[in-house]
C-alpha positions as CSV (number, residue, x, y, z in Angstrom):
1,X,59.7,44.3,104.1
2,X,61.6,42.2,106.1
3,X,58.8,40.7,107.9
4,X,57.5,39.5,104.3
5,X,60.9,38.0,104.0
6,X,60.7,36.3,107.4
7,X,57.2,34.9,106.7
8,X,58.9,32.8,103.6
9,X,61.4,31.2,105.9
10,X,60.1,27.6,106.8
11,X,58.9,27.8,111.0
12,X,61.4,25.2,111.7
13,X,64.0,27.0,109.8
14,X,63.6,30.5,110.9
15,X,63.3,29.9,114.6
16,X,66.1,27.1,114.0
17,X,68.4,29.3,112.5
18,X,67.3,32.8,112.6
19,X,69.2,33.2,115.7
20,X,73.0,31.9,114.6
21,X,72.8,33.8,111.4
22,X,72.4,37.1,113.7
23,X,75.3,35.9,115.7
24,X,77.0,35.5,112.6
25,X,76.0,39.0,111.0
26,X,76.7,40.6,114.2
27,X,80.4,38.9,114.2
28,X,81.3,39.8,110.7
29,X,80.0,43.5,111.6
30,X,82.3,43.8,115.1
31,X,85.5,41.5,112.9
32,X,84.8,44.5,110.6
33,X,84.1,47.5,112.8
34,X,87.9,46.2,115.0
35,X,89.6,45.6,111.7
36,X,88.5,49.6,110.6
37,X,89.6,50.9,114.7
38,X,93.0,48.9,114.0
39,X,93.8,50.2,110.8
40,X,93.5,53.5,111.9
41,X,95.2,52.9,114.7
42,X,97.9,51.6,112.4
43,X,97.6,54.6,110.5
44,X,98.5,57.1,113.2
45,X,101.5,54.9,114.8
46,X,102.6,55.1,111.2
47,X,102.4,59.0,111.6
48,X,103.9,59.0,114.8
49,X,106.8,56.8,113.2
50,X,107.2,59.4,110.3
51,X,107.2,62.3,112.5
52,X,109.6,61.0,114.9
53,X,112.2,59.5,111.8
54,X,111.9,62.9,110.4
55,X,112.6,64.7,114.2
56,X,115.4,62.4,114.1
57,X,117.2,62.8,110.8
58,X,116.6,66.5,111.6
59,X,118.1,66.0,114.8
60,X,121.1,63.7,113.0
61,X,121.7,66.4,109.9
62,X,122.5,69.3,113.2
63,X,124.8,66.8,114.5
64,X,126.6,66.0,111.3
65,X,126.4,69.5,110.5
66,X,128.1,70.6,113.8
67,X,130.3,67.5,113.6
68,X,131.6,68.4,110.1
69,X,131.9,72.4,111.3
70,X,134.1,71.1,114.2
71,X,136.2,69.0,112.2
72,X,136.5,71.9,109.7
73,X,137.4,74.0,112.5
74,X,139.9,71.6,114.2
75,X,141.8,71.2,111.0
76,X,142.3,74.7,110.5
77,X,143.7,74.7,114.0
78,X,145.8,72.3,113.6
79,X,147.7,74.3,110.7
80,X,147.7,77.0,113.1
81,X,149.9,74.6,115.5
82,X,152.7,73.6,112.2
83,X,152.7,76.9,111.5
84,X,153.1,78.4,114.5
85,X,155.1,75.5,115.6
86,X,157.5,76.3,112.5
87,X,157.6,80.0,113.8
88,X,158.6,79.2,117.3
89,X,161.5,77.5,115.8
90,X,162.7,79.9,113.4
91,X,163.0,83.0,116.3
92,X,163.8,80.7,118.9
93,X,160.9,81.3,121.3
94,X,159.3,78.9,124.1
95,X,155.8,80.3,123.7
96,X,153.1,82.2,121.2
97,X,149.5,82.6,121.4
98,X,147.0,84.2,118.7
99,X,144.9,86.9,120.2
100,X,141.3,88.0,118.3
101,X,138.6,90.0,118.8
102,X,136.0,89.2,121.0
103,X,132.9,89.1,118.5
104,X,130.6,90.4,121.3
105,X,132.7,92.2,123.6
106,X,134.1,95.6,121.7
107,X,136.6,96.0,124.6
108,X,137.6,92.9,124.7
109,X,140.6,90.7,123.2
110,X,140.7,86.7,123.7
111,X,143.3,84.0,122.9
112,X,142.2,81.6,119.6
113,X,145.1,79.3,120.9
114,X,148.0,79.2,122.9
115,X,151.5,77.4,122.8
116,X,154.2,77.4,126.2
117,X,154.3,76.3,129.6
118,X,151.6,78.3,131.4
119,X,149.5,77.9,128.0
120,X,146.4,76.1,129.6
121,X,146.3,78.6,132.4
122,X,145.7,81.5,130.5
123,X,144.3,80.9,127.2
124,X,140.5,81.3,128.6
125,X,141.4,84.7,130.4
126,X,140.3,88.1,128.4
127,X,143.1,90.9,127.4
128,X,141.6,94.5,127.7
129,X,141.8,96.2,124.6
130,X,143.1,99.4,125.5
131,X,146.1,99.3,128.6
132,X,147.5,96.1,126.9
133,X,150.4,95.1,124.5
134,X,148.2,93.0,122.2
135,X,145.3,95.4,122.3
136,X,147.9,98.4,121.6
137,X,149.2,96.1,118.3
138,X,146.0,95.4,117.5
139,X,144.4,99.1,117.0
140,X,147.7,100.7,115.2
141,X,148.3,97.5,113.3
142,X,151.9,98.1,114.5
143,X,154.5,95.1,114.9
144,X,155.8,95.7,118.5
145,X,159.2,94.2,120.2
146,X,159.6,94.6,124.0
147,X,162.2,93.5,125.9
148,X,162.7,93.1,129.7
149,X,163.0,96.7,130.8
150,X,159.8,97.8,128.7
151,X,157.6,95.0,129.8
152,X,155.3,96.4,131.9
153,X,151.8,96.8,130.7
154,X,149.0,95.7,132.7
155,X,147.5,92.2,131.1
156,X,151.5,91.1,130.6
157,X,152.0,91.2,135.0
158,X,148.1,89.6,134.7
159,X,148.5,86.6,133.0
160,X,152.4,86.2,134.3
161,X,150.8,86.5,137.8
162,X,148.2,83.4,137.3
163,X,150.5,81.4,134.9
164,X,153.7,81.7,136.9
165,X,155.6,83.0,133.7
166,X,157.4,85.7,133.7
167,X,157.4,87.3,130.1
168,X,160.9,88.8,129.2
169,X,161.1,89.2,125.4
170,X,157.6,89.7,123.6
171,X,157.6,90.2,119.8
172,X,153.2,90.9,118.9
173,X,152.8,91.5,114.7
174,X,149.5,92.4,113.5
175,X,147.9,89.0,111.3
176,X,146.5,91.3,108.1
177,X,144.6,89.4,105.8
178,X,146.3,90.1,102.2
179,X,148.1,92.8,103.8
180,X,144.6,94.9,105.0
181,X,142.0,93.1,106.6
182,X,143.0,93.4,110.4
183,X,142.1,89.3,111.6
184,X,144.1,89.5,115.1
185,X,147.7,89.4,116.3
186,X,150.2,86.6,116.9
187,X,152.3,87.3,120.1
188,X,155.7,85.0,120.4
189,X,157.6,85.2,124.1
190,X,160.6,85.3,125.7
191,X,163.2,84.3,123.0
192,X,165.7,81.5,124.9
193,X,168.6,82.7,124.5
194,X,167.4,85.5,126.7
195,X,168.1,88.4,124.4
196,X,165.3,90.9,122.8
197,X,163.6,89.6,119.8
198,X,164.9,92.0,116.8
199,X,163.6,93.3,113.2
200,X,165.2,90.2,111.9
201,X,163.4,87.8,114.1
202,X,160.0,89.5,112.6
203,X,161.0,89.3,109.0
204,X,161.8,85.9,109.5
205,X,158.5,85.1,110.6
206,X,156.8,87.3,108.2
207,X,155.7,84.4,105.6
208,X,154.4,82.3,108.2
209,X,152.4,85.3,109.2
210,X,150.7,85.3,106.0
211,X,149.1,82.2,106.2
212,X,148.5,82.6,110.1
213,X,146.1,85.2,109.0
214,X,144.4,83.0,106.1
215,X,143.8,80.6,108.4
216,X,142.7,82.7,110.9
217,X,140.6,84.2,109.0
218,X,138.5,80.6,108.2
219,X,137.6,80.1,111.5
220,X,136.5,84.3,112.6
221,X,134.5,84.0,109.7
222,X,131.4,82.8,111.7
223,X,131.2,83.8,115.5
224,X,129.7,81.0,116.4
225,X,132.7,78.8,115.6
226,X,134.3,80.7,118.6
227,X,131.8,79.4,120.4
228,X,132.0,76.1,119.6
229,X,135.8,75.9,120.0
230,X,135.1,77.1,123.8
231,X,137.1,80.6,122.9
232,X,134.4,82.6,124.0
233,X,130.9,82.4,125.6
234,X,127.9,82.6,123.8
235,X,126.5,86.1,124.7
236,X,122.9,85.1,123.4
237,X,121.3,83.5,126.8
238,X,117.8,81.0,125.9
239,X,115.0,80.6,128.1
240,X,114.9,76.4,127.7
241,X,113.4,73.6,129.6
242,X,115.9,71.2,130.8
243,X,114.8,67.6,131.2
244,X,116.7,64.8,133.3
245,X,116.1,61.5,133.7
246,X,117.5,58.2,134.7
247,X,116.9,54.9,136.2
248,X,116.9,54.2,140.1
249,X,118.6,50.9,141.4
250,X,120.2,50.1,138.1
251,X,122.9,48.6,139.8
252,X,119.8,45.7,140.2
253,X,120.9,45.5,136.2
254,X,124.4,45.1,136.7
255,X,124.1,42.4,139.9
256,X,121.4,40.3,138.4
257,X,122.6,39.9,134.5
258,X,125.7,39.6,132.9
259,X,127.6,42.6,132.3
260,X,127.1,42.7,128.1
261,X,123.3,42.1,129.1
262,X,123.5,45.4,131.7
263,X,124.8,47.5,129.0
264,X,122.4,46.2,126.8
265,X,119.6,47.1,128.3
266,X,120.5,50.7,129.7
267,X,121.0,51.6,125.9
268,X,117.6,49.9,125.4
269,X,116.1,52.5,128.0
270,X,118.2,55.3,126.5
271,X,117.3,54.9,123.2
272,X,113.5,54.6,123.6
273,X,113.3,57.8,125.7
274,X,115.1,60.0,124.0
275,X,113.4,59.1,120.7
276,X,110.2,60.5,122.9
277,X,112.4,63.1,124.0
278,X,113.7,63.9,120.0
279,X,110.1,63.5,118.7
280,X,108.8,66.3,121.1
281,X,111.4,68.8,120.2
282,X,113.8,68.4,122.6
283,X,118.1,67.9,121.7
284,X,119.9,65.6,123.4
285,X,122.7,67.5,125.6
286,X,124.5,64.8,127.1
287,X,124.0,60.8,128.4
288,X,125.2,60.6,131.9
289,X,125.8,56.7,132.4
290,X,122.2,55.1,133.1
291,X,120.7,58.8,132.1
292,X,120.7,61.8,130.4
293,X,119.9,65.4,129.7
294,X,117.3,66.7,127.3
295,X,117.0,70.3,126.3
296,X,114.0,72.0,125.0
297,X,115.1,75.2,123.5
298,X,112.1,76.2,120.6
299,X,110.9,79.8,120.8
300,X,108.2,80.5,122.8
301,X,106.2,79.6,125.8
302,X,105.7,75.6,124.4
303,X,109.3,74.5,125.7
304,X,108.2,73.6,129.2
305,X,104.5,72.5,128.0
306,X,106.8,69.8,125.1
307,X,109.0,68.6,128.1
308,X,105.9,67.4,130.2
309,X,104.5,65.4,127.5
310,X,107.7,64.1,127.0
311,X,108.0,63.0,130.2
312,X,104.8,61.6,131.0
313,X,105.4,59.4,127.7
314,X,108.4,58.2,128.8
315,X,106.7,57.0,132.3
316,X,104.5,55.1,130.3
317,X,107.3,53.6,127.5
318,X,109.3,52.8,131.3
319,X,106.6,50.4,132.3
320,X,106.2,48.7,129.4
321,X,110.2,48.4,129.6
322,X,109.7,47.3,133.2
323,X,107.7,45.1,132.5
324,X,109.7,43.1,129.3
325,X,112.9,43.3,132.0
326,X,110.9,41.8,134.5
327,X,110.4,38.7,131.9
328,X,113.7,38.0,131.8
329,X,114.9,38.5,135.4
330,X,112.3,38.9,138.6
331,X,115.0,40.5,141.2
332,X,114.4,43.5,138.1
333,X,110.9,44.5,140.0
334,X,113.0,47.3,142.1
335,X,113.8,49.1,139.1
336,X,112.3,52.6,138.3
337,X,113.1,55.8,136.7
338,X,112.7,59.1,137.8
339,X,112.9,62.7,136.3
340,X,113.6,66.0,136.8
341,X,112.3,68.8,135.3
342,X,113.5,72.9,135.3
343,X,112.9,75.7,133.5
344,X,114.7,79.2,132.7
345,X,117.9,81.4,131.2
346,X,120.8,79.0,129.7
347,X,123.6,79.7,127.4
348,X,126.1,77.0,125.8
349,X,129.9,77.0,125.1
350,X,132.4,74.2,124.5
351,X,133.7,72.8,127.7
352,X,136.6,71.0,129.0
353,X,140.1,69.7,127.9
354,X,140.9,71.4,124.9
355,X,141.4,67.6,123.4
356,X,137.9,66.2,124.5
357,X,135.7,69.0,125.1
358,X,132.2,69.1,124.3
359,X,129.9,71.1,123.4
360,X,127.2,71.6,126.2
361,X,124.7,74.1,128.0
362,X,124.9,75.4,131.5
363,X,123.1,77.7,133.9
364,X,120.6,77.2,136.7
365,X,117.8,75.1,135.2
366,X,120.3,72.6,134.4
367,X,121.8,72.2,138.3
368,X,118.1,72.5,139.7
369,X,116.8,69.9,137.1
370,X,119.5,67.5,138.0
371,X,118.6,68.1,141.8
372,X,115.4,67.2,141.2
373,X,115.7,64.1,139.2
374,X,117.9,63.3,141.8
375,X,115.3,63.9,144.7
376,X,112.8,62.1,143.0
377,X,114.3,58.7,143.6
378,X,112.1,58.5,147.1
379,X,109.0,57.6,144.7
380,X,108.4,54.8,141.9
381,X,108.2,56.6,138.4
382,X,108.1,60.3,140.3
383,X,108.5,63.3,137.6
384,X,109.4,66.7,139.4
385,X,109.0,70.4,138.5
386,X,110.6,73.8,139.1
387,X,108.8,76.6,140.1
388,X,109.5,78.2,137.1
389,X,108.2,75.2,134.9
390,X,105.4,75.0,137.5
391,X,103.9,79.0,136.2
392,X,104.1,78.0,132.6
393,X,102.5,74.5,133.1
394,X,100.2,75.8,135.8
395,X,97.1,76.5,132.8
396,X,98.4,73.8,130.2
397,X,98.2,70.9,132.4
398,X,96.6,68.0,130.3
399,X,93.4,66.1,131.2
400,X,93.4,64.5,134.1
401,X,96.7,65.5,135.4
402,X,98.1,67.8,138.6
403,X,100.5,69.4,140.1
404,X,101.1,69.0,144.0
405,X,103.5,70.7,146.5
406,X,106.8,68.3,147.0
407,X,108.5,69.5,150.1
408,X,112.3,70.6,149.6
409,X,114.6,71.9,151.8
410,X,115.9,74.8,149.6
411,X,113.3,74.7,146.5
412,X,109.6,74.9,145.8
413,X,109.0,71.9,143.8
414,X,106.0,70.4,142.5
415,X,105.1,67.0,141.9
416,X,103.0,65.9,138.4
417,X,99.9,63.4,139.8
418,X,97.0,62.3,138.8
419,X,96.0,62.2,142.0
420,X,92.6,65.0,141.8
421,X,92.6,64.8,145.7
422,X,96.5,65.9,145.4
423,X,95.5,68.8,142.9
424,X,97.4,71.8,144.5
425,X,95.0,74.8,145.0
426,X,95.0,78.0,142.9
């Protein structure tokens, strides 16, 4: 049929302009056939996008949520200070402490919060529940006054011994939650004018002890507020991947650009990482100047399997980074990152200053991680693994990348290449 059609077509015509129409055909089909690959490549960056706003608002909702916990929490501490405050005033003693339950320790006691000289030095220590003052209050719901001669149980010469205060006068009264629910004690110590506390000195207090056990009771309520506040350690220990990463020579940044600039573009760096970081399921721990620390907790074997597609994304987003920084300033051409990569048991507890402490995770993946993004500064764009992450990537590895032997003084390490020559035998 179409050589019918052809044989219409003038001589001149068809062999004048047979060929250019082709061309032409043959453009329109390619403009086409590109326009179709880029529209669905637009279409699955636009999933990507999606996902990762989504990872991110879930990722901002836990933050506001802890945030909002927190604040909730440190309000209801801070009516525990007035009150307590109030208290101190009314018997005339120099310190106090509330002492609870250790959710998941039944032989254990642990102070809430703590008021007096040696405060700070003791309020992270444990009381024994039996053998102790506030353990002996707290299991015959009992108010108890001591003065010098009878103090002399065990945690009382414990904690004088590391504060350096010597307790004379101790007055501990059960907190009962309208009058039965047992909540914890509230201990007041040596009263200043250097006399016993008396039965006058506790009914004086009594109304204030009423609302130390309401309040008291607000933040018990959920164990893991405990945690949060840094009174006790999370007993629940996760198996987690632990990413670091940051940039080598960045003091190239700060040298070569203005210092607004610098800063400008480390938060550039740090925001396009850890949304890959975010949008593979990892939390951001901390930011540690010109790096930071990613944790992949999920259940399951994926954690350290998420954190290597994390990081060989973020080698990829560096260079294109790289290379817009090198647009605006040559003497940037030294820059690299590096990461770090280790996998096992972790647990997390508030940390620090009672006033700026954070909430954070600990335990060996997170030292050996940092080592290792530390070590891999010898190499342009280097990402190295643990032992540990190197067994649970050792099957998984994707396409085309491998794992090699890194030498370490005091760790097997392993280096991700995709160098086949380099592949590390089985």
């Amino acid at each position: 049929m179409f050589d019918n059609f052809l044989k219409l077509i003038p001589t001149q015509i068809s062999t004048a302009w047979l060929a250019p129409v082709f061309a032409i055909a043959f453009a329109c089909w390619k403009f086409f056939r590109e326009q179709k690959r880029l529209e669905e490549t637009v279409a699955v960056e636009k999933t990507k996008v999606v996902k990762l706003e989504a990872a991110l608002e879930q990722q901002k909702r836990s933050n506001e949520l802890l945030h909002q916990g927190l604040l909730e929490m440190q309000q209801h501490k801070e009516q525990l200070d007035t009150l307590l405050a109030d208290a101190r005033s009314q018997i005339r003693a120099v310190a106090d402490s509330i002492i609870i339950r250790n959710p998941y320790s039944d032989q254990a006691l642990v102070f809430l919060i703590a008021h007096g000289p040696a405060a700070q030095s003791v309020v992270k220590m444990q009381i024994d529940l039996h053998g102790s003052q506030a353990g002996e209050v707290y299991l015959s719901r009992q108010t108890s006054i001591y003065s010098p001669s009878m103090v002399n149980k065990a945690h009382e010469k414990r904690l004088d011994t590391k504060s350096g205060f010597q307790s004379n006068n101790i007055l501990t009264k059960p907190l009962l939650k309208f009058g039965s629910e047992l909540v914890g004690v509230v201990q007041f110590l040596n009263e200043d004018r250097n006399t016993p506390f008396t039965v006058e000195d506790e009914k004086k207090i009594e109304p204030i002890c009423v609302k130390l056990a309401l309040a008291v009771s607000n933040i018990i309520a959920d164990p893991t507020n405990l945690v949060h506040l840094g009174v006790v350690l999370d007993p629940h220990i996760n198996q987690a991947t632990i990413l670091f990463t940051d940039i080598t020579n960045s003091d190239l940044l700060f040298q070569q650009l203005a210092v607004a600039d610098a800063t400008a573009l480390v938060d550039e760096y740090l925001e396009r990482l850890g949304a890959i970081g975010v949008q593979h399921g990892a939390r951001i721990d901390k930011y540690l100047g010109d790096g930071m620390m990613l944790s992949f907790e999920t259940a399951g074997a994926e954690n350290a399997p998420k954190a290597l597609r994390a990081a060989l994304e973020m080698q990829r987003e560096f260079s294109e980074i790289k290379q817009e920084w090198q647009r605006l300033n040559y003497a940037l051409d030294l820059l690299d990152h590096r990461i770090g990569i280790a996998s096992g048991p972790v647990y997390g507890r508030r940390m620090g200053y009672s006033g700026t402490s954070i909430f954070t995770i600990m335990g060996a993946p997170v030292n050996l991680a940092a080592h290792l993004c530390d070590q891999a500064r010898t190499a342009s764009e280097r990402i190295l693994i643990s032992e540990d992450t190197e067994q649970k990537l050792r099957h998984v590895m994707p396409s085309g990348w491998y794992l090699e032997r890194f030498a370490l003084p005091r760790y097997a390490a392993y280096q991700v290449s995709n160098n086949a020559a380099g592949q590390m035998a089985k």
